[in-house]
N, C-alpha and C positions, 0 to 999 in steps of 0.2 A: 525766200530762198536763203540756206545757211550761206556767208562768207564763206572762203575758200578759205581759212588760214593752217599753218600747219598744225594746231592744236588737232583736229580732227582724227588725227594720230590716231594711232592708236593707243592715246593716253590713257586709256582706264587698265593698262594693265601695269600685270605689275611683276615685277621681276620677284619684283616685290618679291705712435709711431714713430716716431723715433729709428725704432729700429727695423722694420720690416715694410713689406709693400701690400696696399691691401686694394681691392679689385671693389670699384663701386658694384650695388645691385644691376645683374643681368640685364640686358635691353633685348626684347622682342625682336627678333632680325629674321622671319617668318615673310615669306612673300606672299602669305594667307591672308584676308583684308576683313573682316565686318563693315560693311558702310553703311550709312542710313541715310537718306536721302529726304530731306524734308522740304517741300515743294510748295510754294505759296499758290492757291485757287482759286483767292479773291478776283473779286467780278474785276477788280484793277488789270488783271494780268491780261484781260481780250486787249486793253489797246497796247500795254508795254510788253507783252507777248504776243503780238495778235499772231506768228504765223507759227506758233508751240515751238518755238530753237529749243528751251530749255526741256521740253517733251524727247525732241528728237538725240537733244546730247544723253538723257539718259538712256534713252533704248542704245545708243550705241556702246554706252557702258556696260550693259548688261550684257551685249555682244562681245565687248572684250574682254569677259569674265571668264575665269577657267571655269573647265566643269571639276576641278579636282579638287572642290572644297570652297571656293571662295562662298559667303555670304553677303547676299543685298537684301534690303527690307526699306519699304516707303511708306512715310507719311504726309497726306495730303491735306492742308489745314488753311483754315480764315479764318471766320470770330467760332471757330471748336475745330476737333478732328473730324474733318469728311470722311475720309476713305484710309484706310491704310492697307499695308502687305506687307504683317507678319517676315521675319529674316526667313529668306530661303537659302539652305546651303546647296549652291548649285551642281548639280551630278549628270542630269542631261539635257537636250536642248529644250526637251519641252518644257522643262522649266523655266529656260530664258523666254518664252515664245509668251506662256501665261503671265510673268511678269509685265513684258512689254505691251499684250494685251491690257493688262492693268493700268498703265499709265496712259493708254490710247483711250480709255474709260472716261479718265478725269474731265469734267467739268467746274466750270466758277461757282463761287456763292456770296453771299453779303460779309463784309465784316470782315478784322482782321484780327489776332490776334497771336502773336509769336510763341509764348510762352506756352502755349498747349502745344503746339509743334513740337518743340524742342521738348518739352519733361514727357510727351510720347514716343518719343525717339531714343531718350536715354533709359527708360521702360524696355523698349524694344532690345536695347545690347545687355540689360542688365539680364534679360529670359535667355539671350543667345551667347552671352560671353564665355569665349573657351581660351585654353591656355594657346599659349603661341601664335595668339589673332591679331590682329591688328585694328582696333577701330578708329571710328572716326564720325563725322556725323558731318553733314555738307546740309547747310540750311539757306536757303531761297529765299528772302525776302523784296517784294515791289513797294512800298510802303508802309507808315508807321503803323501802331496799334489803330484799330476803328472798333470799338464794342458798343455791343448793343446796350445800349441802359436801361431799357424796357424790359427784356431780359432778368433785373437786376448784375450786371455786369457795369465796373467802371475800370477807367484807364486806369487809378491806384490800382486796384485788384490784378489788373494786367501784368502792370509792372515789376509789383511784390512777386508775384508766379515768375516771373522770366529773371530776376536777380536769383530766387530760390534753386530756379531750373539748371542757373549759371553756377553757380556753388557746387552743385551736387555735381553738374559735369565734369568740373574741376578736379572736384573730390577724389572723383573712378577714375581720372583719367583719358579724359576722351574729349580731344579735342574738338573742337567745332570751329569749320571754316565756315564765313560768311558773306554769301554775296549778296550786296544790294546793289537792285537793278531798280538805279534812280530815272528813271523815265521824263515824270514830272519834275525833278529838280525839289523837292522837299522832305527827301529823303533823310531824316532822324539818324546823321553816320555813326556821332557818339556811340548812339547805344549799342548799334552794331558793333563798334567797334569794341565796344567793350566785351562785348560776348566771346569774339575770336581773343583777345590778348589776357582776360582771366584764367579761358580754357586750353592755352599754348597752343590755338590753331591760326589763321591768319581771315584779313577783313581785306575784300575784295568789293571796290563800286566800280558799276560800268551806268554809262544813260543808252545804252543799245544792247536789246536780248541777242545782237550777234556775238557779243563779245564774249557768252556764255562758256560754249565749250573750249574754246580758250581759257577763260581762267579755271573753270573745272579739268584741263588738262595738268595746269600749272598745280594746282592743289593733289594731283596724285603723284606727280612728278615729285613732289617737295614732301610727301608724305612716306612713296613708297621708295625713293631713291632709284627711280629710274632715267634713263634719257632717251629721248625720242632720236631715233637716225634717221633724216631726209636721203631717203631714196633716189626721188627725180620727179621732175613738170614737166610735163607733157602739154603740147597742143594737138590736141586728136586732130587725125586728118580722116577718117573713114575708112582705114584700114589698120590692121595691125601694127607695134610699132614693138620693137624687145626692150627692155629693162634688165640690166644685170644686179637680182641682188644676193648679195652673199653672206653666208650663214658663219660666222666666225669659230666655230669651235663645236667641239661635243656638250660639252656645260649648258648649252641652251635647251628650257625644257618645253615654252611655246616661242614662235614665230610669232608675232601679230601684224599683217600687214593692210593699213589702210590708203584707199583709194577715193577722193571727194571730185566730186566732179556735179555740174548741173548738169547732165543729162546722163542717162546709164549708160554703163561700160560692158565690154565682154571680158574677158578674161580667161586667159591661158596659162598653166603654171607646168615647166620643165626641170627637173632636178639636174642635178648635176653631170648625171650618164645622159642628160639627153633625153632623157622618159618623159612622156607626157605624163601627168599624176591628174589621178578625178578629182574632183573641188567637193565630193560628196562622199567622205571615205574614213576610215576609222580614226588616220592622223592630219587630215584635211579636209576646212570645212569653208563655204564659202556663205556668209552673210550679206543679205543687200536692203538696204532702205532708198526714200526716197531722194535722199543727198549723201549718202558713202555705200561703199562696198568693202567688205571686210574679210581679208584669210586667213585661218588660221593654223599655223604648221605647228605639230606635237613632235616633238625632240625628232627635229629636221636632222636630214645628214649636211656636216658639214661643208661647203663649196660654197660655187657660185652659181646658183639659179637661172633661169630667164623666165619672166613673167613678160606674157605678151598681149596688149590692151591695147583694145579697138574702141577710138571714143568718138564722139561726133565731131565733125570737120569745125577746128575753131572753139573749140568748148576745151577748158584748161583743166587740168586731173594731176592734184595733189598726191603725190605716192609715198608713205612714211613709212616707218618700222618700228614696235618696241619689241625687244625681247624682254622673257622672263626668266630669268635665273634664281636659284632657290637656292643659293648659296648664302652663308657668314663668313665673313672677313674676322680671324681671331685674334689676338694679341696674345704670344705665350707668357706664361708667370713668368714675372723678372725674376732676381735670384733674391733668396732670401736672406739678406745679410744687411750687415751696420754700415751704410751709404756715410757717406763723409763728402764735405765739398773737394769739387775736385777730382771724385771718381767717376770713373766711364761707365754708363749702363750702356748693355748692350741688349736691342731688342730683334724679335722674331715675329712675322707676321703671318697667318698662311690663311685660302678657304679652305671651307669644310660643306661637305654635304651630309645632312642628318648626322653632326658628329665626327663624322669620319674626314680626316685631312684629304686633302685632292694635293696629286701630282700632276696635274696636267700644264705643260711647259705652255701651249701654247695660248691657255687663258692665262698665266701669268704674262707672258711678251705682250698679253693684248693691254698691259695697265701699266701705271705710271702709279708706285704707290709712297707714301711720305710720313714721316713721324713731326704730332704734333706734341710739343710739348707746353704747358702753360703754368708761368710760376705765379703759384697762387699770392704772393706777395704782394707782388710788382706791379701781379695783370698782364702783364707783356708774354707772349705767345710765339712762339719761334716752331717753324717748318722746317725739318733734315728731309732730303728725299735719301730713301732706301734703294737699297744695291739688289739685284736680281739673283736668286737662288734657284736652286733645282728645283726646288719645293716651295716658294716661298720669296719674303724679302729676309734682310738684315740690314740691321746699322746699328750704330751707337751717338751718343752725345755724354757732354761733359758738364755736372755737376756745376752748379753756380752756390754763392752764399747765402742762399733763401733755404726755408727750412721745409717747406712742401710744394711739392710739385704733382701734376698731374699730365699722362702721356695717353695717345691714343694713335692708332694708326688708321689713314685715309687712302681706300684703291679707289683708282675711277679712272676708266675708262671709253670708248665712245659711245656706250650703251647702257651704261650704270656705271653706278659706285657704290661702295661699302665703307663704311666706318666701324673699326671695332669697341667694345666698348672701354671705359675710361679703367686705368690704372692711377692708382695712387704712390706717392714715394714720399717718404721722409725723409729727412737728411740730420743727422747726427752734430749738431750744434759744436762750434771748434770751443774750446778751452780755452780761459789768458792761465799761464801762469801764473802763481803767489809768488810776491815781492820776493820770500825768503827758495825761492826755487827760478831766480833769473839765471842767466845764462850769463856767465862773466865775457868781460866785453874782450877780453881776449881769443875767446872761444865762438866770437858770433862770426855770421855769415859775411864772406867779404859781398862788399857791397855789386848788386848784380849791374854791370856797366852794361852788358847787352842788351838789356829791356831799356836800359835807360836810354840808350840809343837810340833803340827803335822808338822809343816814346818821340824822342828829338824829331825822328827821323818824320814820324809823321805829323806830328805839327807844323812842321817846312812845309811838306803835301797839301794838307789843309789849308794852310794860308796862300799859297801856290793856286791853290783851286778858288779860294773866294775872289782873291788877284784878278783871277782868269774872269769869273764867272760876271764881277764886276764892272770888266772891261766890255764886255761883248753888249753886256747890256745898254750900257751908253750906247753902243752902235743901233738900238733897236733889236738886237736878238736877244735870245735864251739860250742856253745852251746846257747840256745834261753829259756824265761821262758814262762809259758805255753801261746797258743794261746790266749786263755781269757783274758789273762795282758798282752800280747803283744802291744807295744805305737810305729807308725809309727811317729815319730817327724817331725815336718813342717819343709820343704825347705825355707829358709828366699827369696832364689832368686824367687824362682818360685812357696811358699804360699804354696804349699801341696808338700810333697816328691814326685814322681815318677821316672820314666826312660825314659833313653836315649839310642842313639847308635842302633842296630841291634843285631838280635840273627838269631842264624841260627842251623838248626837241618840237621842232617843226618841219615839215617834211614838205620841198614843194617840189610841182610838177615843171621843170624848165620850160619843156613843149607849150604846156598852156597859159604858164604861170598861178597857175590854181596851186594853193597852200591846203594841205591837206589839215583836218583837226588835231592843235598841238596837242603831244603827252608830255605829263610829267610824274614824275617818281622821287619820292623819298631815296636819299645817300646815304644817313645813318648806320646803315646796315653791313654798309661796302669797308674794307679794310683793306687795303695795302694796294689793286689796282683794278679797273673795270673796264669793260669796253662798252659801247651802245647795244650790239646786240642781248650783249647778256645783263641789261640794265630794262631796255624795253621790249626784248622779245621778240627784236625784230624779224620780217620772212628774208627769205632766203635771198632774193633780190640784192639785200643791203649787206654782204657776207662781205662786199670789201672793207669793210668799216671794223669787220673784226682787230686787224692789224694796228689801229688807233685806240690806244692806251691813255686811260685818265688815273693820273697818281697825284695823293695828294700829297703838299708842300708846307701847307697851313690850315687853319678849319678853313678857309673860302676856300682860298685859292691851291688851282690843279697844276701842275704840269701833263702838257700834252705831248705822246713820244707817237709820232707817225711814222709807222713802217709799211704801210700801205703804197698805193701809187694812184691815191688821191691827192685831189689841189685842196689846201686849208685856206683861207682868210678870216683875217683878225679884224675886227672894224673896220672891214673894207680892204685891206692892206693882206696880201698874198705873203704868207708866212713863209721862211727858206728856212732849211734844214728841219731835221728831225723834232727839234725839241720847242715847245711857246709855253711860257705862263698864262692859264686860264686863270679871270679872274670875276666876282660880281661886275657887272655892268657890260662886259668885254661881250659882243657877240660873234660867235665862230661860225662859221661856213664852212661845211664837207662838202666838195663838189665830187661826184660819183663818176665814174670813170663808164661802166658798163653798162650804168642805164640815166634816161637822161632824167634827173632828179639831183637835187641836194639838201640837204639838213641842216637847219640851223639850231644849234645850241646853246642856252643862259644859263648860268645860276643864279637861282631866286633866295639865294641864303634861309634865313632860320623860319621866312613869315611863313604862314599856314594861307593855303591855295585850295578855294573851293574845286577846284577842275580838278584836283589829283584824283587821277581813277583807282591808285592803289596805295594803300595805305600800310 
């Protein structure tokens, strides 16, 4: 039986110079997807798939596919290609119905070998590639190469194939995420890993096929720029039970709502006058397999809905949401003119659908959107959040003494997010005068006492605050000033502070005392501040942990700011006030308020950790 987690979502959808400023090559922002799906059949997969999760997570993808164009195409490989299915551009159901029939086909064979998977897959997008598509390629492997050498086949020949296969995906464009599904523990990650970080897509190990659609939910999410909205968990009682969920805006062009439950559900769907609506009807469809149910709403009217689900007494029913929006996020042309340090650009941001700007206020109120600037010098990267318009954002910022810069603007929302693409700026290089063109010293500037003040002024501050911060510590505490005037100071090495090393969390059950199996996750990645959830993905269960913020201080070590109304402990020792230095060795205790469980967290600094599941 699949896990109940929220991944089951409905994640397979998708919303899916000197003087002048110049606009890098266009980015694909098309909520239209290509995907190829390359699926390992080796006789391997009966025991580390014995019950097909990774069968059922694709049929559900196929399921959350638009008919209005999306394309899917699979290929089924071991020591050669089994089976494949050709890109279909999907238009009606019954071509989801024959796909999925297709996957319900597959059977095992002997032998494995990667590289005919993948260079038939990338075969596959180079027949179907159109403009404004998005591809991607999701390859499946349970273990290493196995060739037949009777055959004439060896591992060289394998290997040579699958670096050529990698080059060439590279080449076009087309990422390739990769899951290994280490089962046996002798899972080859290297190589894996090298296929996802050549072809800018990402490497994914799990040792359990439940973990599947979970990270295949993560890989469209991170591809198509969507976010999944938890609905509600239900514990069926045997009768009906309402759900209110609500459609934000006109802008939405599907609904996608799924339901995972072990036993089937009935299902009721009421629009917002109160109308019952069919589940079988031109803009309402209702999909059902053996472990989800799926609806799908075509440019829904705005409100709030009630969906009424009848499940078995005791049996728990995951209820998610993605929408689809087919919008771009745009950056307008800066002004064309001789930039100088010092000057104010001012930018403008708005969506557009198929080209055309959107005025609709209330998909703007629904986002929170911000100008990223990053000067190419430095490295260092500074966020303005922009001001709300009629139409649109605005803001400006102020010119530093580096000579190019690069700007983009970031909306997001609780349903998505957009990025537009990058601008470029140059800045016009200041001038020394010639000795014989100084400025007589009678004529120079009186000297600015204001600044010089305020320089005074806050060096006292600073030294005032290390005083402070100094002192507390002797007492055993930490202490942070408030978030608002909180300064992340630049890494000289590495232009912006972040983190290093591993973190790993352990989750136990207070009631039984049963320790659930740790995770841990690469930090690398993280810049400026993280919480648990959005580090390991946690369900919903653990939402009070969102409020507990890790910022780092040093490459180790974290500052931890608790706004939750969870209990912390520090090596045993019940942390007061807001703020603790995490540090290597230091073990932290969340004790969870709402459910009986608590989290313990380490950092493992820089070693490399067989158990990371995600790399």
């Amino acid at each position: 039986m699949l896990k109940k987690k929220v991944w089951i979502i409905g994640l397979f959808i998708y919303l899916f110079s000197l003087s002048n400023v110049q606009a890098k090559d266009s980015i694909v922002t098309s909520s239209r997807i290509e995907g190829v799906l390359v699926v390992d059949v080796s006789k391997s997969m009966l025991t580390s798939d014995p019950n097909k999760i990774s069968s059922e997570a694709m049929k559900m993808f196929i399921d959350m596919s638009s008919l209005k164009g999306d394309k899917i195409g699979v290929v089924a490989y071991a020591g050669d290609v089994i089976a494949k299915k050709d890109m279909v551009k999907l238009q009606t159901e019954n071509e989801k119905i024959d796909l999925k029939g297709f996957i319900d086909s597959l059977t095992q064979f002997s032998n494995t070998d990667i590289s005919v998977g993948l260079k038939d897959a990338i075969d596959m997008l180079d027949a179907s590639h159109e403009k404004d598509y998005l591809p991607l390629i999701v390859l499946l492997a349970d273990g290493n190469n196995d060739v037949d050498e009777n055959k004439g086949n060896t591992l060289q020949q394998a290997s040579a194939g699958l670096n050529a296969a990698v080059v060439e995906a590279q080449s076009k464009g087309y990422p390739v995420y990769v899951i290994g599904l280490n089962a046996d523990g002798t899972l080859n990650k290297d190589v894996l890993q090298n296929i996802a970080t050549t072809t800018n897509g990402k490497f994914f190990e799990t040792s359990s096929a439940d973990d599947l659609p979970g990270i295949l939910s993560e890989i469209f999410a991170n591809h198509l720029k969507l976010k999944v909205v938890p609905v509600d968990e239900l514990v069926g009682k045997g009768d009906f039970e309402d759900v209110t969920i609500t459609i934000p805006n006109t802008n939405v062009l599907e609904a996608n709502l799924s339901l995972v439950a072990s036993q089937p559900v009935e299902i009721k769907l009421f629009d917002p006058s109160g109308t019952e609506r069919n589940l079988a009807s031109d803009t309402i469809s209702l999909t059902t397999s053996k472990s989800y149910s799926m609806v799908k709403m075509i440019s829904p009217v705005p409100g709030d809905w009630t969906l009424k689900v009848k499940g078995a007494p005791a049996d728990e029913i995951d209820i998610n949401f993605v929408f689809n929006y087919d919008l771009q996020l745009s950056l307008a042309p800066l002004e064309n003119k001789e930039y100088k340090m010092g000057d104010a650009v001012k930018v403008k941001a708005f969506f557009e659908d198929n080209g055309q700007q959107i005025a609709n206020n209330d998909l703007y109120n629904t986002m929170k959107a911000s100008l990223i600037i990053s000067d190419l010098e430095t490295g260092q990267t500074q966020e303005i959040p922009l001001s709300l318009e009629q139409a649109g954002y605005s803001g400006q910022f102020i010119l530093g003494n580096s000579e190019n810069y690069e700007v983009m603007v970031k909306a997001e929302g609780n349903s998505f997010f957009r990025e537009t693409s990058v601008q470029k700026i140059s800045v016009q290089k200041a001038t020394v005068p010639a000795a014989a063109e100084v400025i007589p010293e009678k004529e120079t500037q009186p000297f600015p006492w204001t600044y010089a003040g305020l320089i005074g002024l806050g060096a006292i501050l600073l030294v005032s605050l290390m005083f402070t911060f100094s002192k507390k510590r002797k007492k055993g505490k930490s202490e942070q000033p408030a978030v608002s005037s909180y300064t992340i100071y630049p890494n000289k090495r590495k232009g912006k502070l972040g983190f290093f090393g591993h973190i790993m969390i352990d989750i136990k059950d207070e009631k039984t005392g049963e320790f659930f199996e740790p995770k841990f996750e690469k930090l690398k990645s993280f810049k400026g501040e993280f919480n648990l959830p959005q580090l390991f993905k946690l369900s919903q269960e653990f939402t009070e942990t969102d409020q507990i913020n890790f910022i780092p201080l040093t490459d180790f070590a974290l500052l931890i700011l608790n706004k939750s109304n969870c209990r912390i402990e520090m090596n045993e020792i019940e942390v007061e006030g807001d703020y603790q230095r995490f540090r290597p060795n230091d073990t932290l205790r969340i004790i969870l308020n709402e459910t009986n469980k608590s989290i313990y967290v380490q950092i493992l600094g820089l070693e490399k950790n067989t158990n990371i599941k995600q790399a």
